[in-house]
C-alpha positions in Angstrom: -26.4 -59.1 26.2 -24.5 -56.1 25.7 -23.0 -55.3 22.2 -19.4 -56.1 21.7 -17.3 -53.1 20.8 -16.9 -52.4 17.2 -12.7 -52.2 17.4 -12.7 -55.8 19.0 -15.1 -56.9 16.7 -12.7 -56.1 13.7 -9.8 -57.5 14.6 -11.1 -61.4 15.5 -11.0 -63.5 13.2 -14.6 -64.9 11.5 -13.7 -68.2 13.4 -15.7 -71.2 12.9 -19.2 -69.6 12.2 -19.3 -69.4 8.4 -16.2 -69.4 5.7 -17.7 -68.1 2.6 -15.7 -68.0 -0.4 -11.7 -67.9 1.2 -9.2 -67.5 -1.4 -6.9 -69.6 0.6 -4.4 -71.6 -0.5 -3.4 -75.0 0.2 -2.2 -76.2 3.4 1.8 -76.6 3.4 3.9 -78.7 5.5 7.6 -78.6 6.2 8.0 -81.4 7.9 11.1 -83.4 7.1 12.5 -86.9 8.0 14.0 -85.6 11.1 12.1 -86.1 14.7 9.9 -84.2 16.1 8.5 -83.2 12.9 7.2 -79.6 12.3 3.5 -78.1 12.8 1.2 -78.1 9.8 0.3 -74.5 9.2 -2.4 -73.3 7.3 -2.2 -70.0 5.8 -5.0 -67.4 7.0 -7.1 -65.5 4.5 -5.3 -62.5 2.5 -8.2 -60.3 4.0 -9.7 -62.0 7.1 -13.6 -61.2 6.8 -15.0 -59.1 9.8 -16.4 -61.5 12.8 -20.3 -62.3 12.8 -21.3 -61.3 16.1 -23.8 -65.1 16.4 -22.5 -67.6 19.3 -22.4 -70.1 19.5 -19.7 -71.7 17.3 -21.0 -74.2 14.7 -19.0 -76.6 12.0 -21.2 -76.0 8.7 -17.7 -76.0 6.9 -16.8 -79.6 7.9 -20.0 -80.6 7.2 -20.2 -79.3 3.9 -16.9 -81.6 3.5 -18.2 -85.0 4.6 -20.7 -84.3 2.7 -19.0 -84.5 -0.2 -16.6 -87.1 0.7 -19.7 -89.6 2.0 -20.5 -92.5 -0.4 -18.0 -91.1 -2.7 -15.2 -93.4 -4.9 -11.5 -92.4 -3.5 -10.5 -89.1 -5.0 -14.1 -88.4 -5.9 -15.4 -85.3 -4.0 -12.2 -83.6 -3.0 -12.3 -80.7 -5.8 -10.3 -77.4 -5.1 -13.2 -76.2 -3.7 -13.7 -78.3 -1.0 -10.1 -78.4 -0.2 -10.6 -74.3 0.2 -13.4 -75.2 2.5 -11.4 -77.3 4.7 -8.3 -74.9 4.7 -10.3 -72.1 5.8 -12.3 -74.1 9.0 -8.3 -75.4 9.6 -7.5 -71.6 9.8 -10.0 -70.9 12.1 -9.6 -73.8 14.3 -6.2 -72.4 14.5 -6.9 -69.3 16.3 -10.5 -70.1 17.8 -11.5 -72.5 20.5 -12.3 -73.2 24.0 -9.4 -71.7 25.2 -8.9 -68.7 22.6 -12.3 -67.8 22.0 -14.2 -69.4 25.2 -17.4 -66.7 25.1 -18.2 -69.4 21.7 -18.3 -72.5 23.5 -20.7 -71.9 26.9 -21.1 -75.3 27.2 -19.2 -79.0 27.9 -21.2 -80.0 24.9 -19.5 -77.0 22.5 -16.5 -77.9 23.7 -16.4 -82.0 23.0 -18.2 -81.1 19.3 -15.2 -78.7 19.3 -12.7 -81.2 19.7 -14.3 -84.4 17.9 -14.2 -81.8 15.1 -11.1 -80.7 15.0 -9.8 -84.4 15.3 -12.0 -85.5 11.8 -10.8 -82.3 9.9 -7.0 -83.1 10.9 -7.6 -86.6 10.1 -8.2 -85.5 6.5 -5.9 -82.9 6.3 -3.2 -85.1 7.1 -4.3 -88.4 5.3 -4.0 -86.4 1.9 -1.0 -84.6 2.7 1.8 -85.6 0.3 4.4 -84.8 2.3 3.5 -87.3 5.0 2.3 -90.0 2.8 5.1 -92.3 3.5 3.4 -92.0 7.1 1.0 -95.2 8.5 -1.8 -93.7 10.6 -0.1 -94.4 14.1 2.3 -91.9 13.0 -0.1 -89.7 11.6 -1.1 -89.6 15.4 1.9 -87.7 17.1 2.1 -84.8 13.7 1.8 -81.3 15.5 -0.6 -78.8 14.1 -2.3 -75.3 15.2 -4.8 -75.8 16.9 -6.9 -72.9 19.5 -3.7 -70.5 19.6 -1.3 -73.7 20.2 -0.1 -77.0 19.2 -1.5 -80.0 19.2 -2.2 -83.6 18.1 -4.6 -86.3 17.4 -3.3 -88.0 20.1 -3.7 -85.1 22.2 -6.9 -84.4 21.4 -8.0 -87.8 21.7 -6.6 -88.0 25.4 -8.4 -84.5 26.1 -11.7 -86.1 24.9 -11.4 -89.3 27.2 -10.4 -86.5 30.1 -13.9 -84.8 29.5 -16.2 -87.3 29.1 -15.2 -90.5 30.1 -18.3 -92.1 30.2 -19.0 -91.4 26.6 -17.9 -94.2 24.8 -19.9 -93.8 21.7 -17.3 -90.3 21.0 -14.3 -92.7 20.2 -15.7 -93.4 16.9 -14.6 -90.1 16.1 -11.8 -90.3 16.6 -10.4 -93.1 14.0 -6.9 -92.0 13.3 -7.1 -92.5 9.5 -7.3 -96.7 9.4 -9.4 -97.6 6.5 -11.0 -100.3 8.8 -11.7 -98.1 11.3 -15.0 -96.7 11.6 -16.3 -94.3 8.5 -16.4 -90.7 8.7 -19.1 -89.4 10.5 -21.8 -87.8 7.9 -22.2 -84.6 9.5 -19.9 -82.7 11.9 -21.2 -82.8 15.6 -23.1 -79.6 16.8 -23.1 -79.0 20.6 -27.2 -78.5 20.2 -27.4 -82.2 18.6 -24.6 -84.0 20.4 -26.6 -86.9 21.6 -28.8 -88.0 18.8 -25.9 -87.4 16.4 -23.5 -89.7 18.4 -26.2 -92.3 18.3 -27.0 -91.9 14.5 -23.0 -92.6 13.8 -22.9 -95.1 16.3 -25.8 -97.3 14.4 -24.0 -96.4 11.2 -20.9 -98.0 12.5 -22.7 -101.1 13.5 -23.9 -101.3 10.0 -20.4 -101.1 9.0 -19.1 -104.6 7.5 -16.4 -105.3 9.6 -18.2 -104.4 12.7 -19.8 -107.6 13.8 -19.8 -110.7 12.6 -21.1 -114.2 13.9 -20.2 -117.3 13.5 -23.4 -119.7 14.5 -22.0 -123.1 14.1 -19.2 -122.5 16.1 -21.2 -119.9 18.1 -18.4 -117.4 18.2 -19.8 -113.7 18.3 -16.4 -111.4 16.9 -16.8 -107.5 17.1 -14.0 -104.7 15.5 -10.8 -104.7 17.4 -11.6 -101.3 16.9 -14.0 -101.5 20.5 -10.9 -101.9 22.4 -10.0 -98.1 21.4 -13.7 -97.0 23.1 -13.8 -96.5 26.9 -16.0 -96.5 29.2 -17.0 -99.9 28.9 -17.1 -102.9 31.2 -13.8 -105.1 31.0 -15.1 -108.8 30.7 -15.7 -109.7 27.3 -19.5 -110.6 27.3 -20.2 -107.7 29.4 -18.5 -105.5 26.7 -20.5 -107.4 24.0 -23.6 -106.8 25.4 -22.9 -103.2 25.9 -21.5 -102.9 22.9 -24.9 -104.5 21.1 -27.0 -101.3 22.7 -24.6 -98.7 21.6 -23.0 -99.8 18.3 -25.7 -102.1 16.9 -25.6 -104.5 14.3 -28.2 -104.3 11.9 -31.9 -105.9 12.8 -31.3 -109.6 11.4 -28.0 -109.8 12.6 -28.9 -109.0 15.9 -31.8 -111.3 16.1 -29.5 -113.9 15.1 -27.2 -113.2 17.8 -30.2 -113.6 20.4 -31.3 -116.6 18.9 -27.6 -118.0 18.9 -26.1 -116.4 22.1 -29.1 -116.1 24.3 -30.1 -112.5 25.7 -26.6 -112.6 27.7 -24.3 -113.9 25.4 -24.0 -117.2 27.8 -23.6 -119.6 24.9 -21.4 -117.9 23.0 -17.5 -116.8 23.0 -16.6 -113.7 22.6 -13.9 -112.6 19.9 -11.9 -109.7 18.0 -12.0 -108.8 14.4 -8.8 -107.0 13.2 -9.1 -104.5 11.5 -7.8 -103.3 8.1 -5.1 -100.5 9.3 -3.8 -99.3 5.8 -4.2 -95.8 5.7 -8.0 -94.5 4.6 -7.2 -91.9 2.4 -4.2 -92.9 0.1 -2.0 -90.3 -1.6 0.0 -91.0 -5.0 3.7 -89.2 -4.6 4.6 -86.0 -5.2 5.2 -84.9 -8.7 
């Protein structure tokens, strides 16, 4: 490949490759109670670093965040540091993406990571955003933000996902809006190069989840997360979803030898039910001092 030239080079932005130590500060929102409210904008760094010249684009800064946040109490993990972290991959989601910066994502794959990404980051950014934490997480859904030289949404994004792979069920467990029943954060960011294995290694993880599955043998009632009716891609009748359901999101070993031996191999002997889920907001924020 030929070598980009050296003046083009300087003015991009370092983008989603590596962050380093930003002095950025936090985001800011001036959203008020009026309708439609205003973009989130997160400032860029006081001295953007020159672009690395390695494609494609990866998410180590979002993974460094779940890492922290994983396993940890509420409020644990989420030090200045990490909030820096997230600011800066914010800031560069901002201005690179699929459509800004496409030469980074040569591949369907780049491009759904790209988005799943950018819908977990948001989520987080604006779960612990005082200013909208009066906000439930439908609501949360429909807050404009920068995003790839634009503006967009989680419901946006979510609806550009489903448009691109619709036979990809497994993705909408991304994509929980911020509902602390919904399906945990992912423990790693997706990566174009592992999209697969990774979407099968959350999916197994959600299964696990309590909340997921439950059965009830007497009564021979098999109940699954209300949550499955956000995931597409799936068969329509109940049992048929089920049973779909038990190869891509499944319950842990016991429980689903327990479901054989109760439902049969095709359900037949069992009904087929919805758990609700708990939609208070994941990540709750204290008011404003």
């Amino acid at each position: 490949m030929g070598k980009r030239p050296p003046e083009r080079d300087e003015a991009r932005p370092r983008g989603l490759r590596s962050f380093g130590p930003f002095a950025l500060a936090l985001l800011t929102l001036a959203a008020g109670c009026a309708s439609p409210p205003a973009p989130y904008s997160p400032k860029l760094p006081l001295v953007p670093p020159s672009w690395l010249p390695a494609i494609p684009a990866t998410h180590d800064a979002l993974s460094g965040v779940l890492g922290a946040l994983a396993g940890a109490a509420p409020g644990a993990g989420w030090d200045g540091a990490r909030q820096e972290v997230l600011a800066g991959y914010l800031a560069a989601l901002a201005t690179s993406g699929p459509g800004s910066t496409p030469e980074l994502f040569p591949s369907d794959a780049h491009v759904l990571a790209y988005l799943a990404d950018a819908h977990v980051a948001w989520v987080i950014a604006l779960g612990r955003a005082a200013k909208l934490r009066k906000l439930d997480a439908v609501a949360l859904r429909e807050v404009p933000f920068p995003l790839d030289g634009r503006t967009s949404t989680l419901a946006a994004l979510t609806d550009e996902i489903v448009r691109r792979a619709p036979w990809e069920p497994r993705l909408a467990l991304y994509l929980n809006p911020g509902w602390k029943g919904g399906p945990p954060l992912p423990a790693s960011a997706l990566e174009a190069h592992s999209l697969d294995w990774q979407l099968a290694a959350h999916a197994a993880l959600c299964g696990r989840t309590p909340g997921y599955w439950e059965l009830d043998r007497e009564r021979k009632v098999l109940k699954v997360s209300a949550f499955t009716g956000y995931m597409w891609g799936l068969p329509a009748a109940p049992r048929a979803r089920a049973r779909k359901l038990l190869e891509l999101v499944p319950p842990p070993d016991r429980l689903r030898d327990a479901v054989t031996a109760t439902c049969g191999p095709s359900l037949q002997r069992c009904t087929v039910a919805s758990l609700e889920i708990d939609q208070e907001r994941l990540f709750a924020v204290g008011p404003r001092r």
